[in-house]
VEXVEXVO-954498 format. One record per residue: x, z, y of N, C-alpha, C, O, CB in turn; residue in three letters. Coordinates in steps of 0.05 Angstrom, whole numbers, plus 5000, padded with zeros to 4 digits. Each point is the difference from the previous one (the first is absolute). Glycine has a CB too. Example, Ala and Ser with C-alpha at 12.3 -4.5 7.8 and 13.67 -1.06 7.14 Angstrom:
526451564886498250005024501850005024502150135000494150124977ALA;503149615044501650015024498550145022501050045022501449534965SER;
END
This chain:
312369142157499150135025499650304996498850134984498949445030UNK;504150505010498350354988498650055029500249885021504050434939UNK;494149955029498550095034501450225007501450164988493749715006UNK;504050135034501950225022496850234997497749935007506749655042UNK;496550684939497950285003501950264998502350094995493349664980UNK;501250345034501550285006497650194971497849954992504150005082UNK;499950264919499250084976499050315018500850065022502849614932UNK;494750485031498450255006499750094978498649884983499250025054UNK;503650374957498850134979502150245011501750015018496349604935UNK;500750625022501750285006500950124976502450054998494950055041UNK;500649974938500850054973502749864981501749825005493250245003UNK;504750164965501949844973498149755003501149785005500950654953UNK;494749595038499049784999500249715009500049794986498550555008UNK;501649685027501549805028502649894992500149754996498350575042UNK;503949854958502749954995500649824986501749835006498850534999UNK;497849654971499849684975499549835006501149814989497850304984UNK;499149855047499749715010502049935020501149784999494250254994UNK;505150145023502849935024502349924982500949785005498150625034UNK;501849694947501749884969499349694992501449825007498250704970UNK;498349455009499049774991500449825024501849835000495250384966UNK;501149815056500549735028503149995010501249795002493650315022UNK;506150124983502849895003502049834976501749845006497750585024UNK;500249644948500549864978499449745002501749824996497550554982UNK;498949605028498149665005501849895025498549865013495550294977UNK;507749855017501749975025498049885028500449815015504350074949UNK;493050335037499149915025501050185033500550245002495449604959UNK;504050015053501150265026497550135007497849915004506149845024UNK;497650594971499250225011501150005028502450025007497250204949UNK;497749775061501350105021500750245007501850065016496549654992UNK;500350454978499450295012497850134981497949894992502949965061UNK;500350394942498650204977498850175019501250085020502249934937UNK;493550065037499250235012499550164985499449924978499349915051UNK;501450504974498750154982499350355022500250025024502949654923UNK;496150545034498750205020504050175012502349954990490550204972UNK;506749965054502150105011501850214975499250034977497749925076UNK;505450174959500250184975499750165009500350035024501949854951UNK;496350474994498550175008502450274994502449944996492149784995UNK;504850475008501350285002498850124967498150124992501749975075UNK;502349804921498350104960502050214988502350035008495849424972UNK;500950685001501550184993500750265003498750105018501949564981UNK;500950464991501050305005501150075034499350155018502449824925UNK;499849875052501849925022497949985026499950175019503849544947UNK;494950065031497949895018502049815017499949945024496350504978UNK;505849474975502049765015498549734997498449934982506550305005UNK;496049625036498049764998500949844988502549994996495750045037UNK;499149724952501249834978498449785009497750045009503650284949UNK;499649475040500149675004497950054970500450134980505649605049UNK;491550084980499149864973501149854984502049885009495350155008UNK;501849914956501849884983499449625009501449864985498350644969UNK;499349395057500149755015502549995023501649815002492950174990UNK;505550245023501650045018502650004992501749935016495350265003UNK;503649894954503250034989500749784994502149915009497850474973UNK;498149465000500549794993499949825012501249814990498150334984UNK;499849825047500249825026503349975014501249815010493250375001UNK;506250034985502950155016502449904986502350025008495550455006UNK;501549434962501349984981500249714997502049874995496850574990UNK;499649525017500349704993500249865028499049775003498250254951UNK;504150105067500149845027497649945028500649895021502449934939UNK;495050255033498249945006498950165021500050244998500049574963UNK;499050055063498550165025497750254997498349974982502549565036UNK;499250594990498350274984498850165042501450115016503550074911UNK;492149755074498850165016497850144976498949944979502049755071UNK;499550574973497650254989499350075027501450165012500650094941UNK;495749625061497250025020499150224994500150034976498449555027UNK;500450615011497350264993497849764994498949944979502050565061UNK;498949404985497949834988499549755007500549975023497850384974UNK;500949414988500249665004497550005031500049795014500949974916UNK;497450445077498249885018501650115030498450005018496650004947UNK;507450075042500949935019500249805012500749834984500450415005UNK;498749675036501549705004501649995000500449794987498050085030UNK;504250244989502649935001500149944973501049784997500950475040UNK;497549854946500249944969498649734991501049884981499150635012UNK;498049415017498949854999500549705002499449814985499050585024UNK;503249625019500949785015503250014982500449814986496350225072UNK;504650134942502049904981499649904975501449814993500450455028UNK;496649834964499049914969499449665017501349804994495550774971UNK;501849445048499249585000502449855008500249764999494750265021UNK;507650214993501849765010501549964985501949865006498050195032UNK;499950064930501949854988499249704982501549844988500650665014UNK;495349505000499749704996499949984970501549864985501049975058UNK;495450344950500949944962497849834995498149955015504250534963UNK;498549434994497849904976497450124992497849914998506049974984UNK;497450405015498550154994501350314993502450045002495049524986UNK;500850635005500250254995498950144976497750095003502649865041UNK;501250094929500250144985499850264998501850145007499849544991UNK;495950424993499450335007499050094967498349904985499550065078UNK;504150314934499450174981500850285002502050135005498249494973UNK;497050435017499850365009502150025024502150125001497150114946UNK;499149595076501250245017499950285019501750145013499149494979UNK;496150395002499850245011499349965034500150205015503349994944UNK;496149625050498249935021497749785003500449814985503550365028UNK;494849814996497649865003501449805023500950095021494850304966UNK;504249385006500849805017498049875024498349874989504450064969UNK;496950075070498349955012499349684999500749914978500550525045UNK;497549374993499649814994501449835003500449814986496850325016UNK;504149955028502549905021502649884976501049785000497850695048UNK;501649774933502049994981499749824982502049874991498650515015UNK;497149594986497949844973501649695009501849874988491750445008UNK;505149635029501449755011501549935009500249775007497850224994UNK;503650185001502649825014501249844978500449765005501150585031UNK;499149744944501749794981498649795001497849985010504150304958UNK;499849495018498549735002498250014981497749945009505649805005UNK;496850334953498750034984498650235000498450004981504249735004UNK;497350495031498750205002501550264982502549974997493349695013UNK;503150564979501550174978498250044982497650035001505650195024UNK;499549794948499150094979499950244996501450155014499749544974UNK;496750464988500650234997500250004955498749864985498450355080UNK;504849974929499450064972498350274992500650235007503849514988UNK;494050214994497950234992499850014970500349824984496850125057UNK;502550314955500350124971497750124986499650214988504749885026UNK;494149654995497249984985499149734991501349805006497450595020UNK;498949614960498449695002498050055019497750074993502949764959UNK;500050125072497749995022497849874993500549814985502350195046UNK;494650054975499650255021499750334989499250195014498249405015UNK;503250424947500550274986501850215007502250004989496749754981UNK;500650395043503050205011501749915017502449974997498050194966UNK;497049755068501649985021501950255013498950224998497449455007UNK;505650345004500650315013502550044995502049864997493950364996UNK;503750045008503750214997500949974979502349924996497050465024UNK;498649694961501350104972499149804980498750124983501250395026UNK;500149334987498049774976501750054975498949904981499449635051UNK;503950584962501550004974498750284990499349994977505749735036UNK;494450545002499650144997497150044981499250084978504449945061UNK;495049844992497350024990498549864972497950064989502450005061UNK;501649744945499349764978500050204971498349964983504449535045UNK;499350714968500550134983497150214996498549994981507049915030UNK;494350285011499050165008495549904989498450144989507749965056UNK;493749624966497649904991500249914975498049874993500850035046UNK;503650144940499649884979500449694996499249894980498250485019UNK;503649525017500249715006501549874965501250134983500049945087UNK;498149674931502149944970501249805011502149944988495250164967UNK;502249755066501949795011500150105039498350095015499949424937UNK;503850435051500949955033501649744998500149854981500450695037UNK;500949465009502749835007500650005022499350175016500149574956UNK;502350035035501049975032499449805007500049814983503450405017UNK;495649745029499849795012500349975024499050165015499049804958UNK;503949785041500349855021497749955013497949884993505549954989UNK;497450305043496149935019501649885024502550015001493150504992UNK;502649335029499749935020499150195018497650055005502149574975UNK;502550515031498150305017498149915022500749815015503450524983UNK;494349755003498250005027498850305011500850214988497649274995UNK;499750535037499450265009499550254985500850235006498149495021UNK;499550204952498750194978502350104985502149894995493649865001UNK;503450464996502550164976499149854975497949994989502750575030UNK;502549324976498649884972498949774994500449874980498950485017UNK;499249595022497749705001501049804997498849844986498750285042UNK;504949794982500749624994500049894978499850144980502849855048UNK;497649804973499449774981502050104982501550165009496949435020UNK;501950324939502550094981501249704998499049784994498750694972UNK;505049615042502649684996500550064965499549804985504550195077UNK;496650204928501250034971499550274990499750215012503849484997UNK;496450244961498750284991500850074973500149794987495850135039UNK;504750264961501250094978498350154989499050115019505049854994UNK;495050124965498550194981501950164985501849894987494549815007UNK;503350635008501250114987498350234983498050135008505749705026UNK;497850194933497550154986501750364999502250094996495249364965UNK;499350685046501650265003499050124973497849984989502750105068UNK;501650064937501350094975498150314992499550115021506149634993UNK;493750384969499550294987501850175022499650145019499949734923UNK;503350005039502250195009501350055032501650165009499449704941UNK;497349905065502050035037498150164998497850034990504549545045UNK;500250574989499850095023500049855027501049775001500650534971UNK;497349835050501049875024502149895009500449805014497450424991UNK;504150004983502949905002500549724983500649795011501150734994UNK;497949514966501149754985498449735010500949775000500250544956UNK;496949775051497549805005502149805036500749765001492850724974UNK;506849715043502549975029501549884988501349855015499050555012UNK;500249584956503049894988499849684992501349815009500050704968UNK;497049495007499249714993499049875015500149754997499650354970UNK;498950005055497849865022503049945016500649795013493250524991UNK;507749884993502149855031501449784986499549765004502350705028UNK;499949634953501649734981497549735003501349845013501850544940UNK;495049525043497249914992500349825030500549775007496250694957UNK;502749755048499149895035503349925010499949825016495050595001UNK;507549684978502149885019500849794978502349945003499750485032UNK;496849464946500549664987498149895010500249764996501550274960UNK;496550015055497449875006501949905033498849815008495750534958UNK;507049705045499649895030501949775001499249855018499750605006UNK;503649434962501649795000497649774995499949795013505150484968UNK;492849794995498649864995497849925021499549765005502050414954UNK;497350025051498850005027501849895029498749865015498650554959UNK;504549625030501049835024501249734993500949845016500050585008UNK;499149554944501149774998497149814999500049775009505050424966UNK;493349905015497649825005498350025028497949875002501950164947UNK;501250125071499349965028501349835006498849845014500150524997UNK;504349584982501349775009499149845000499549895022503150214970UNK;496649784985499449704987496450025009498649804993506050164954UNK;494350245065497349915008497950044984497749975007504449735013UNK;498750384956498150064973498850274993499050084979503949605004UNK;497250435036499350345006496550024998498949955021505950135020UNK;494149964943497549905004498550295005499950164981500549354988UNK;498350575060498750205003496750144990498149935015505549915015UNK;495950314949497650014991499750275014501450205001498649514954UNK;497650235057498650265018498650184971499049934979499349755079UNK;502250564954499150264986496350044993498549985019506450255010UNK;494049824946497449915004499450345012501650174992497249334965UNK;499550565056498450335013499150104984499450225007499149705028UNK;500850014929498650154986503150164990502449925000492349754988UNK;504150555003501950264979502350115016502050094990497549654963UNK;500150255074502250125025500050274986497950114993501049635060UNK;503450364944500350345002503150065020501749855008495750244934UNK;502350135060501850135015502150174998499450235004497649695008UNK;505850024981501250204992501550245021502450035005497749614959UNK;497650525045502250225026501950174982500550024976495350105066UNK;505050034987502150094993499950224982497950135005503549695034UNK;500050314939499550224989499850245020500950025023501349774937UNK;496450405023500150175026501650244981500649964976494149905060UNK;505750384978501650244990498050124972500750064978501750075079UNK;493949894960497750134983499649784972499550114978497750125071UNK;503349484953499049954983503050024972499849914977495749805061UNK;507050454974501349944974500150234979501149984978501449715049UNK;496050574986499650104981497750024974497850085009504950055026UNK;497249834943499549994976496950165007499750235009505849754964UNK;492449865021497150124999499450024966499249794990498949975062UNK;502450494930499450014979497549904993499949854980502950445021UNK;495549755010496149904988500049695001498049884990498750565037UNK;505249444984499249704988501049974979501650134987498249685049UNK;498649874957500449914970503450044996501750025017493849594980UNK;504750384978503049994999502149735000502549984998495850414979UNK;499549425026501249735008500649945022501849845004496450034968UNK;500450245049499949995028502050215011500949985023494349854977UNK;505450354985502250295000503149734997501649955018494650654944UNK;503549305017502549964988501249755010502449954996496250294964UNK;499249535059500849825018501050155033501949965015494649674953UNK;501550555032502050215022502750034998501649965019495150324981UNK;503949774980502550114999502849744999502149955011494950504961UNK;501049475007503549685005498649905023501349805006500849934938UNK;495150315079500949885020502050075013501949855005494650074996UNK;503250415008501450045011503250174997501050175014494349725000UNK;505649964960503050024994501549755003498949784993500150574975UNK;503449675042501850275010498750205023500150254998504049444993UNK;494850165029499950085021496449905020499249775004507350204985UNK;492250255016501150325008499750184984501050225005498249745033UNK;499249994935500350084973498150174998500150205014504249734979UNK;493750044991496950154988500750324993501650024981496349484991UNK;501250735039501050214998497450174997497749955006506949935017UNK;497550424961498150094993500850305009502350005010496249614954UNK;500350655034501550254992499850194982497950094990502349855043UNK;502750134960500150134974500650285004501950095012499749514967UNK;496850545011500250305007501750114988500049964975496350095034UNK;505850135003502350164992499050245018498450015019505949624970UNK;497950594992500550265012499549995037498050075012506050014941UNK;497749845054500550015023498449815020500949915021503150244960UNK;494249825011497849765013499349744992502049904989499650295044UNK;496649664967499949705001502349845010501050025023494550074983UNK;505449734972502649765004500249725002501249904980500150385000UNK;498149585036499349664994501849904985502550035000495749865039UNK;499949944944501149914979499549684996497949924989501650584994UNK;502949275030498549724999499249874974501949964986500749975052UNK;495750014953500349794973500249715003498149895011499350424968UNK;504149595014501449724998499249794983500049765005503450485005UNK;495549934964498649784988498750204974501250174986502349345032UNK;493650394981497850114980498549744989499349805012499950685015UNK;500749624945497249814989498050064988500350184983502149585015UNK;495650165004497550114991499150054982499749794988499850095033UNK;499550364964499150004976497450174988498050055014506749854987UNK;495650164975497150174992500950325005502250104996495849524959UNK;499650525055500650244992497750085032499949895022506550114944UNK;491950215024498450135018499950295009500350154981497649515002UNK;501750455039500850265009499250005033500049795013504150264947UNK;495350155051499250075030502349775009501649924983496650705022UNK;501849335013502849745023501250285002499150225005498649275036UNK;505850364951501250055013501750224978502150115006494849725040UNK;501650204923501350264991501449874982499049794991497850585016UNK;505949714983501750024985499249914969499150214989502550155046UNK;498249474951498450004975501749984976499049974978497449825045UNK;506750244981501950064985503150045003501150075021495449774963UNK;504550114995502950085018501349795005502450055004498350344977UNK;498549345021501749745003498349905027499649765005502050094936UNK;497650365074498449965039497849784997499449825016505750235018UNK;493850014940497549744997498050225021499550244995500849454939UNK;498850165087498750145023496449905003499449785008506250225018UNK;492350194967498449905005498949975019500650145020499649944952UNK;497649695031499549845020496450035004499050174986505949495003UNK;493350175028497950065004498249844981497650034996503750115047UNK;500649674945499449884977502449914984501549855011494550035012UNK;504550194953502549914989502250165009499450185015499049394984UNK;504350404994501850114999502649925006500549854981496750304997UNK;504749865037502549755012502750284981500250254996497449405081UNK;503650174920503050144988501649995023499849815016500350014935UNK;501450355053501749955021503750004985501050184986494450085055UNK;506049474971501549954983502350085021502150074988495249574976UNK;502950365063502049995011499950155028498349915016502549694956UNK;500550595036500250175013502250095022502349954994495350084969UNK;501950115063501550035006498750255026498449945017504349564959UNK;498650805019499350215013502149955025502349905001495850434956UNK;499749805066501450025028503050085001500750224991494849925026UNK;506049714991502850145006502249854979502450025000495350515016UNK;500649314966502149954970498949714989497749925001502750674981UNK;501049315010500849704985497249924987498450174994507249934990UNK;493949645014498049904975500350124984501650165008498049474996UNK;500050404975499950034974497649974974497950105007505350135019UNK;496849654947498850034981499250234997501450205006500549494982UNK;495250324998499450134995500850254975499050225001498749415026UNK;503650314959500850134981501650275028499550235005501049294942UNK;501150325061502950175021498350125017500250245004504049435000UNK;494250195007497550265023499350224986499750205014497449475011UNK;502550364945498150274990502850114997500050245008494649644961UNK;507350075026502750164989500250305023500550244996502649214985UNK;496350375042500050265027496950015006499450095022505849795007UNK;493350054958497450045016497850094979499249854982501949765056UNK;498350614965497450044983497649965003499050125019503150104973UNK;496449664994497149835006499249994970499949804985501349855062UNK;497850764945497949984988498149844991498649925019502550344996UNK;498549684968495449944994498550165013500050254996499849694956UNK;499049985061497950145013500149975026498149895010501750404958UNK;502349805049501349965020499449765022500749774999502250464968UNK;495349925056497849815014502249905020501250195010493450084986UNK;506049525012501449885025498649905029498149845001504650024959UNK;497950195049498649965028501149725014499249925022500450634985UNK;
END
């Protein structure tokens, strides 16, 4: 038996699972994802990466401004699905939507609920120091986040991730988890465990203020900053040159000994002091120009001892 759904997502994240369920030979009726936007130099518009892959593999593809239209509304129920498969899509589903499928919709989340409900939970898991996350299959209902968990995976986060490497494993992780999940909705064995209210946190959205680099914190809390927020939008700092202050992202730092005012220069390998402790900074990349190791950043960049960073 397979079930008749419609899949929602917009991201690379998304894309793996739209991979995996079509794989599972169930029918897609219809892919939703956000419209395409105006990116780039150019400001030529680009189809999300759900959207390509949707196109690609044959498949019906609406992009709504938004699901709480009716017209949108009343078409989503007339196609009569099983259910609805949702990852990252970048809208809040109203209730109208919740129910129309027979089974209602799923969503995949890239946390262990109720820990890092929200935007960013890969982000933030790094960012608090977390040593385990994962992904999990919910039963959506009104609340962000709140439904019951259908399936759940544990994933251990590493010294060395980043946000990025950390995205990577959580998606591979979460698009094996759904053949397994609709195959045990089939057969009835789906067993729903409601979320307990204790240890809720919140993961919002990053903001622009919080990605630059606050030297006076500890340097552990400095150096989960930073692989939180690498690749992207990337923990920054400025480096004074001739010609003015230069942002400078760091990609990845780790923490170490070494004491000095925040923020100053404490040798020539960018061991940077902190408000406690000291973070190395291993990987780099100045406004306008490529990642790079640290060795290759000092080759063009001079960063004295002593040398206070802002």
């Amino acid at each position: 038996m397979t079930l008749r759904l419609a899949f929602m997502g917009t991201p690379d994240f998304a894309a793996a699972s739209l991979v995996e369920i079509a794989a599972a030979g169930h029918e897609i009726v219809r892919v939703y994802t956000q419209p395409p936007r105006r990116k780039g130099r150019g400001k030529s518009e680009q189809k999300t990466p759900v959207h390509a892959l949707a196109e690609t593999l044959g498949l019906d593809v609406h992009t709504p401004d938004s699901f709480r239209d009716p017209a949108v509304l009343a078409d989503f129920a007339s196609l009569d699905l099983d259910l609805a498969a949702v990852v990252a899509y970048g809208q809040i589903l109203p209730q109208a939507a919740l129910d129309a499928p027979r089974l209602g919709c799923l969503n995949l989340h890239a946390s262990l609920l109720p820990r890092w409900r929200g935007a960013a939970p890969i982000q933030r898991a790094i960012m608090a120091g977390d040593e385990l996350t994962g992904v999990q299959i919910m039963q959506m209902e009104a609340g962000l986040d709140t439904g019951p968990i259908l399936l759940s995976e544990t994933v251990r986060i590493f010294p060395h991730d980043t946000a990025g490497s950390l995205h990577d494993r959580l998606m591979g992780a979460g698009a094996q988890m759904w053949p397994r999940a609709l195959a045990a909705l089939e057969r009835g064995s789906l067993e729903a465990v409601p979320q307990s209210g204790e240890g809720a946190t919140y993961a919002k959205k990053i903001t622009n203020d919080e990605a630059r680099i606050d030297w006076s914190q500890p340097a552990m809390v400095v150096a989960h900053q930073i692989r939180g927020l690498s690749p992207f939008p990337g923990a920054w700092f400025e480096l004074p040159t001739a010609r003015g202050p230069v942002r400078v992202k760091v990609h990845f730092a780790r923490a170490g000994d070494g004491a000095g005012a925040p923020g100053t220069v404490l040798d020539e390998a960018l061991l940077i002091a902190c408000g406690s402790g000291a973070v190395r900074l291993t990987r780099l990349q100045r406004e306008g120009k490529a990642a790079m190791d640290a060795d290759d950043f000092l080759r063009g960049n001079t960063l004295a001892a002593g040398t206070v960073l802002d």
